[in-house]
N, C-alpha and C positions, 0 to 999 in steps of 0.2 A: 389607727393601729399600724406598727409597720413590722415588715419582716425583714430577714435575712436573704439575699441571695448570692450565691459564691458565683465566683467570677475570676480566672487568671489569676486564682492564688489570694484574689483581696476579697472581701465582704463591701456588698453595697446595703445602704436602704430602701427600698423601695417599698415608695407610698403603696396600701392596701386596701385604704378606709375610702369607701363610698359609700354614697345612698344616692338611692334609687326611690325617687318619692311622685307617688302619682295622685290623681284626682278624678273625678267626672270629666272637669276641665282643667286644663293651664290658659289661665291667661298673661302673657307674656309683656302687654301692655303695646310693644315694639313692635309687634305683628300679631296677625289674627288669633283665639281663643284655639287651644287643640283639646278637642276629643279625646279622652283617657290617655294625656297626657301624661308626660314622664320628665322630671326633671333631674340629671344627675350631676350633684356635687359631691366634692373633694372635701376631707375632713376640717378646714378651714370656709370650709359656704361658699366656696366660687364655684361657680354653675359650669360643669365643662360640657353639656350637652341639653338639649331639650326634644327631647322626640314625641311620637304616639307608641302607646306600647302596644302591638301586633297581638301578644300573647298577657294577657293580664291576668297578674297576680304570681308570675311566673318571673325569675332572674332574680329573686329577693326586692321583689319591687315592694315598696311602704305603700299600700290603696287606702287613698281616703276618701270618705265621701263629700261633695261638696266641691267648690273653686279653688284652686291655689293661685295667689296675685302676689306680687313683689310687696316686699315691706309698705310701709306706709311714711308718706316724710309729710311731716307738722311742718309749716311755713310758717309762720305765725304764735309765739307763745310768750309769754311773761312766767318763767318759771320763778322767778324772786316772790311773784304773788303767791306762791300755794298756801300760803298759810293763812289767804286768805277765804277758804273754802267756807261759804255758809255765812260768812259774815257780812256781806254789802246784798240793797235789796233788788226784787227784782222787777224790772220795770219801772220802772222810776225814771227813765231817759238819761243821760249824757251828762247833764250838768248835775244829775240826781247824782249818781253815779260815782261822778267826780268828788260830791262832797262829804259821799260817805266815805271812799275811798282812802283818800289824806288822811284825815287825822286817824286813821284806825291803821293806817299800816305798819307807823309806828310804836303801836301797842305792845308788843311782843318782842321777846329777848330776842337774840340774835341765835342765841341755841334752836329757839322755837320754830323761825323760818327758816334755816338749814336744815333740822329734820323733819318740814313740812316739804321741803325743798328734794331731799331724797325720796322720801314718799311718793311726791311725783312724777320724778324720773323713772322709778324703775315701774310704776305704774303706766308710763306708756311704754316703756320696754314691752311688758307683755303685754298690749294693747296692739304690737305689731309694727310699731314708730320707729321707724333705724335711724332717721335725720330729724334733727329739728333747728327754725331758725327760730332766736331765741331774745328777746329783749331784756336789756338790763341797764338800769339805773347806778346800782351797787355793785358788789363785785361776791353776795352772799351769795350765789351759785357757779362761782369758780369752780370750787374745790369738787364737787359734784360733777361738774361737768367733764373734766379733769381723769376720774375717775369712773366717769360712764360708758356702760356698753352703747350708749347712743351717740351720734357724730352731731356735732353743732356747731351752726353757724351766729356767732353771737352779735347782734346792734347793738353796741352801745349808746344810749338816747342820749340828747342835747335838746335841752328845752330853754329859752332865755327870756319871754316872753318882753322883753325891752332893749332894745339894739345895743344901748348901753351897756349892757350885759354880755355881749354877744361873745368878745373875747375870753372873758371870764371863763363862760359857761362852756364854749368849747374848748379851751385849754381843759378842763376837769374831765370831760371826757376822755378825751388823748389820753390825761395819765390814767384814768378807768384802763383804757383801752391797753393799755401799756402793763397792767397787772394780769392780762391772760398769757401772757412770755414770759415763761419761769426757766430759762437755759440748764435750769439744775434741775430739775423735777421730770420724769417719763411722762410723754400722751401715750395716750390708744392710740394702736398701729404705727407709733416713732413718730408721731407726728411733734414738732419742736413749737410749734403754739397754734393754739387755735384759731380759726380761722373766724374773719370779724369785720365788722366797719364802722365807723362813727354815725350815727343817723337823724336826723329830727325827729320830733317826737308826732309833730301835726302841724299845719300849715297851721293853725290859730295860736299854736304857742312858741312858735319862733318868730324872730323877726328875720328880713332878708337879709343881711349883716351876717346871719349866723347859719342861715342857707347858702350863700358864698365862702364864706371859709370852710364850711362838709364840701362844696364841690369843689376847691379848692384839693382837696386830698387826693380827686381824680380815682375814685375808688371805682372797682366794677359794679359793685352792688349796692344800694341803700334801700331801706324801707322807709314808708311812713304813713301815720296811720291818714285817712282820708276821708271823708264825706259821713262819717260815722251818722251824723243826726243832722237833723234840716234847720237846727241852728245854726252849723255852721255854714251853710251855704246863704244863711239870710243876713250873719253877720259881715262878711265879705260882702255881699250883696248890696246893704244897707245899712249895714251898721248897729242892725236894730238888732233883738232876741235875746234869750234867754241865756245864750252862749255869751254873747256881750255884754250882756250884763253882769254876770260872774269876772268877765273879764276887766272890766271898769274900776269893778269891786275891788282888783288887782291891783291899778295902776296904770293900766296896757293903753297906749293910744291908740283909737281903733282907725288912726284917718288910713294911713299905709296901707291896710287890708283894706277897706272900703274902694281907696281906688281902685284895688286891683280885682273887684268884683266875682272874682271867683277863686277858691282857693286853688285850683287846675293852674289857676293862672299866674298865682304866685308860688307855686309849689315849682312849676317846671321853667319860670323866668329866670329864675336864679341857679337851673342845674343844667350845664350843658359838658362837664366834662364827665360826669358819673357814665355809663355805660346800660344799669338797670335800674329802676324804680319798682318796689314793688309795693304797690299801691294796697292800702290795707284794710277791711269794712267794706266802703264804698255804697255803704245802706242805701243813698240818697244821689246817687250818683243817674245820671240820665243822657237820654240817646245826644243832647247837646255838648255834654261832658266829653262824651268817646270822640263825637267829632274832634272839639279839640284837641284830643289825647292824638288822634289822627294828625291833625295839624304840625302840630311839634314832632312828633315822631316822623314826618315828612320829610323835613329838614336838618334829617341826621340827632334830632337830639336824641334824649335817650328812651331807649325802649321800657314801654308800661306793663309791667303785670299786674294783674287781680288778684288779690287774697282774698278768698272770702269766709266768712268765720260767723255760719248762720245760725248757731247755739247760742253764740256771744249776744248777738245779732238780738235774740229773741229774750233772753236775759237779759238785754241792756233797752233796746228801744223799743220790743217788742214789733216787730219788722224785719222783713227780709229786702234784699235788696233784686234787684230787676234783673235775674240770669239771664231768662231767657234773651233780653236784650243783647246781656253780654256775648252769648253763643251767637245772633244773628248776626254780631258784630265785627264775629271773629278774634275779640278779645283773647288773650291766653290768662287760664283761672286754677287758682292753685286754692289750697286749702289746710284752713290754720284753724286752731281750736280757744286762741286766746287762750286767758288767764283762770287760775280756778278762783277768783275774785269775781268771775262773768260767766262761768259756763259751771253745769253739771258736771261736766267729767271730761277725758283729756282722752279723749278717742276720734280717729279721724273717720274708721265706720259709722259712727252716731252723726258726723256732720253728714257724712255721704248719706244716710238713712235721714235724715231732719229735709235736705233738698228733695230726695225719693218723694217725701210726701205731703209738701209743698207743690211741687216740680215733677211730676211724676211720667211727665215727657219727656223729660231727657233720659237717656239712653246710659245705661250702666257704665258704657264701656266710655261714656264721657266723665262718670264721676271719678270713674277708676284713673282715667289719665292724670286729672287733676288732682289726684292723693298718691300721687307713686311719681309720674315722669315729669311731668310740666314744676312739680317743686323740686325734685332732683338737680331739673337744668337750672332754676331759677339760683338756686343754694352754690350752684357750680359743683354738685357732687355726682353729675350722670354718668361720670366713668364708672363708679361704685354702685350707685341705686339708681333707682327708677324703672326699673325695668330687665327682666326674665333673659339674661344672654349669655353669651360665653363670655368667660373672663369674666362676669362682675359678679361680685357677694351682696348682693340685692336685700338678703332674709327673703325669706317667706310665710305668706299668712294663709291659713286656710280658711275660707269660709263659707257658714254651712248656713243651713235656714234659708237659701235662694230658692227663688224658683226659678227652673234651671231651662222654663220654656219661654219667659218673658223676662229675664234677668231682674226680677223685682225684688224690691227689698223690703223687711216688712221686722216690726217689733222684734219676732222668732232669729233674725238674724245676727250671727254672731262671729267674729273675727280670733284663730287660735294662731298665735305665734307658732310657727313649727321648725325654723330654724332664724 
């Protein structure tokens, strides 16, 4: 809302619209939890202060009951799949997965997965999700994206699974990648294209050929997905499994991967101008692993993040992967929801609540990081999200159903979008 104020004969406008929105707590993520917190933004969401309110319920303060935490950023997601909801089984493992997968994805008009495709955007909209990084094959979730209240970071995948391929399949991406710059069409926030990078799909279905020309691009960011099922550590390994054997079935010559014994090992041999990896699953990934993730990152290559996507996780292989490892490791661990082809629902509280009760040692305020700042930085969006500050339009989620003495999280817990 604005008003009128005279001035030396001229009218100005001057901003009037705030809100004053409080909680039990704020947690700010950036610094410690406050106590009947108060946070006040500007009628465009940017947070110009963060206090404790002295006198509550007083100054037109909003009190709610419950936590208020920064938006939520999805690392992790295959939006082009929505329309796969209900349709691939569960537990079935990795190769299962894959071969329901394929031929069912092409079932369906192109109408049918673009408005299965809106559906789940504005579905984590009010799930609380302000960012998300987003995988895409096709280009059926442009126009969506395009037109979303949420900001996204798009990978473009590249899969050639035979060297001979390698040019091929990465030139097809480039032009994928080249259809999210539209110089004529408006982003959200003026934004003139979206922001993206070419990526592998998984150390088993690229060959190295096509992992040097993505680092070739010298991009800051790539993902890819990694250690999903303990096929693929045995087909590197040996040669042998169930993964390898799908892949034979293909055409793939497995000697390449075999020497290279581990996909760690040929995932990061061939990337050293990239800047980040974000490492994706990681189900079967072990304390030998991080070593060498240690190793390379020693030597200037490029730094590893963890996505982990324990919904997916349990839909697909029925397995979690070894957190707490990760924590002892000091790994850095974001959090992604995959695809509705693999997971129940597109909620980054449900993943934080699925580790809760697995995991029920870690500490809230570590779930929280990993669903609000550590994917913010990872996305390169932390000037905007991540975290409760001045100057940034974070969104905020309230959530209620905690226990507010042990920050537990339990069934009863529920995440409201509130700006």
């Amino acid at each position: 809302m604005l008003r009128f104020a005279q001035h030396d004969n001229s009218h100005l406008y001057i901003r009037s619209s705030m809100r004053k929105i409080s909680a039990d707590y704020i947690f700010p993520v950036s610094s410690p939890p406050i106590k009947n917190g108060v946070v006040n933004v500007d009628e465009d969401g940017i947070v110009l202060e963060v206090t404790k309110d002295e006198g509550r319920g007083t100054g037109n303060v909003e009190k709610h009951d419950g936590i208020i935490v920064p938006g939520f950023v999805n690392a992790h997601c295959h939006l082009e799949l929505s329309h796969l909801k209900g349709q691939v089984s569960e537990k079935s493992g990795l190769t299962g997965f894959i071969s329901e997968l394929v031929p069912k994805r092409g079932q369906f008009s192109d109408d049918h997965v673009k408005a299965a495709i809106i559906t789940a955007d504005e579905e984590m909209f009010r799930n609380g999700i302000v960012a998300v990084g987003d995988i895409s094959n096709t280009d059926h979730s442009f126009d969506q994206k395009r037109k979303s209240k949420i900001t996204y970071h798009t990978f473009v995948e590249a899969f050639d699974l035979v060297s001979e391929k390698a040019k091929e399949k990465f030139e097809d991406a480039q032009t994928l990648n080249l259809k999210l710059a539209r110089p004529n069409e408006p982003f959200r926030n003026g934004r003139e294209t979206l922001n993206s990078s070419v990526v592998p799909h998984a150390p088993y279905s690229v060959s190295g050929k096509l992992l040097e020309l993505i680092d070739n691009l010298k991009q800051p960011l790539i993902s890819i997905h990694n250690q999903e099922t303990a096929s693929e550590n045995e087909l590197f390994a040996s040669g042998t499994g169930l993964l390898a054997e799908m892949m034979r079935k293909s055409g793939v010559d497995m000697d390449v991967k075999k020497r290279a014994k581990k996909s760690l090992l040929f995932t990061f041999g061939a990337l050293i101008e990239t800047k980040k990896v974000l490492l994706v699953h990681n189900t079967y990934m072990t304390e030998e692993d991080i070593e060498l993730i240690r190793q390379f990152t020693s030597i200037s290559e490029p730094e590893a993040v963890l996505c982990l996507c324990p919904n997916a996780n349990l839909y697909i292989e029925n397995r979690l992967p070894d957190i707490p490892t990760f924590i002892e490791a000091g790994m850095k661990l974001t959090l992604g929801t995959d695809s509705y082809a693999s997971n129940w629902n597109l909620s980054i509280l449900e993943e934080m609540k699925t580790i809760a009760k697995f995991f029920p040692k870690i500490p809230f305020e570590n779930l929280l990081t990993w669903a609000t700042k550590n994917g913010a930085e990872i996305l390169g969006m932390e000037k905007e999200f991540g975290t409760i500050e001045k100057g940034k339009s974070p969104g905020l989620n309230l959530i209620t159903g905690i226990d507010l003495h042990t920050w537990g999280l339990s069934d009863h817990t529920k995440a409201q979008k509130i700006l």
